[in-house]
N, C-alpha and C positions, 0 to 999 in steps of 0.2 A: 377229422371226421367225427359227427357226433355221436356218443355212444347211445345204443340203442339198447333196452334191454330185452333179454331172449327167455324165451318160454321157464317159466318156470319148470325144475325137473329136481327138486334140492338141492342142497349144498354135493358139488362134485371138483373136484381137484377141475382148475383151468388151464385151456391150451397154453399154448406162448401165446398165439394171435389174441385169445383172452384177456391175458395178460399187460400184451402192449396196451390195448385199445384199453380196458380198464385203469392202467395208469396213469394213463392221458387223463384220467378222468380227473384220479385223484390227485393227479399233479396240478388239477387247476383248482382245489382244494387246496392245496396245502400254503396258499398265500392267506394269511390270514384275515384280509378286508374282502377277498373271495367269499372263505370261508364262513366271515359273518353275513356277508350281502345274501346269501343262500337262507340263512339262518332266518335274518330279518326277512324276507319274502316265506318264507314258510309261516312266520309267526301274525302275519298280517291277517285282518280279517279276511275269510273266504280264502286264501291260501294266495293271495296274489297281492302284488305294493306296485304302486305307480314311483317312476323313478324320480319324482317330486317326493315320494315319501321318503327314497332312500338316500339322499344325496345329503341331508343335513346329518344325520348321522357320523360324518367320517370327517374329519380333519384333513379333507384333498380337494383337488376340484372335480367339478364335475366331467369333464373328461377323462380325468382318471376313472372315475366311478363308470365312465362311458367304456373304456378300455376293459375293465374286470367283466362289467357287465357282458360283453363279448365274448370273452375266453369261456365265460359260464356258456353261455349259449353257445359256440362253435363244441363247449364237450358236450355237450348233450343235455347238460344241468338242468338249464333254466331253459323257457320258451315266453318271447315276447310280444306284444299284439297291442298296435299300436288304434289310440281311440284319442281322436283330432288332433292335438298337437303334443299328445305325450304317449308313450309309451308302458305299459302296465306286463310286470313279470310276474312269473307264477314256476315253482319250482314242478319238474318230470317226479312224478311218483313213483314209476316205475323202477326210472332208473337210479334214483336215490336209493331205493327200496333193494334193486342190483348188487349197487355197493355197500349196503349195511349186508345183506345174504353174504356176500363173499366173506365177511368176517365173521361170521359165524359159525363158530368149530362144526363140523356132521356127527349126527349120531350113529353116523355109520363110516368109521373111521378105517380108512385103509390099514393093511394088514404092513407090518414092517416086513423089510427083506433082509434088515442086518440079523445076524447071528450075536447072539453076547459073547462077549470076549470075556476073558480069564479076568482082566484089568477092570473089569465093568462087577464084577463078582465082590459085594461087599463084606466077605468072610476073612 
C-alpha cells in the first residue's frame, strides 16, 4: 500500500500502524539503486526524469530499473505519468518530506518514565 503522508501536526512519537506502513517505505529505500533512482529523479530539471534519462545510469537492465521503479511507486515514493511511449517520474514531496520529519529529533521531547538507579550515579 502506498504510503501517503498525514497532515502535518510536528514531530510526535508513531503508532505501530505508523510504523509498519512507514518502513515499508524505508525498506524500499534501503536498496541502494532504489535509493539512487529517487535521488536521480529529484535532481532532474523540474523535479521529474523520463526513464530514458535513468536507465544509462546503472550497470543493470532495463527491467531491472523497471522492477525498482515499481517498488518506489507501489511505497508511495515516486508517481509516474506516462507521455507517448515513455514514462516520466517525479518524486512525492510530501511523502519524502514524511520520512525525513520522522527523523527529526522534537523539541518537545517526551518526559522519561525510568527512575535513576544508584548504578546510573556517576559518584
Amino acid at each position: 500500500m502506498p504510503l501517503e503522508a498525514p497532515p502535518v501536526s510536528g514531530p510526535v512519537p508513531l503508532s505501530a500502524d505508523e510504523a509498519t506502513t512507514l518502513a515499508a517505505a524505508f525498506k524500499a529505500l534501503g536498496d541502494p539503486v532504489r535509493l539512487r533512482l529517487v535521488s536521480l529523479i529529484a535532481a532532474h530539471e523540474g523535479g521529474e526524469a523520463c526513464v530514458c534519462d535513468l536507465t544509462g545510469a546503472f550497470e543493470v537492465t532495463g527491467p531491472t530499473i523497471s522492477h525498482h521503479l515499481k517498488v518506489l511507486r507501489t511505497a508511495g515514493l515516486i508517481a509516474g505519468e506516462r507521455r507517448g511511449t515513455w514514462i516520466y517520474y517525479r518524486v512525492v514531496p510530501d511523502v519524502i518530506r514524511h520520512l525525513a520529519d520522522v527523523l527529526i529529533p522534537t523539541s518537545t521531547p517526551l518526559a522519561s518514565c525510568c527512575t535513576p538507579d544508584e548504578s546510573d550515579n556517576p559518584e
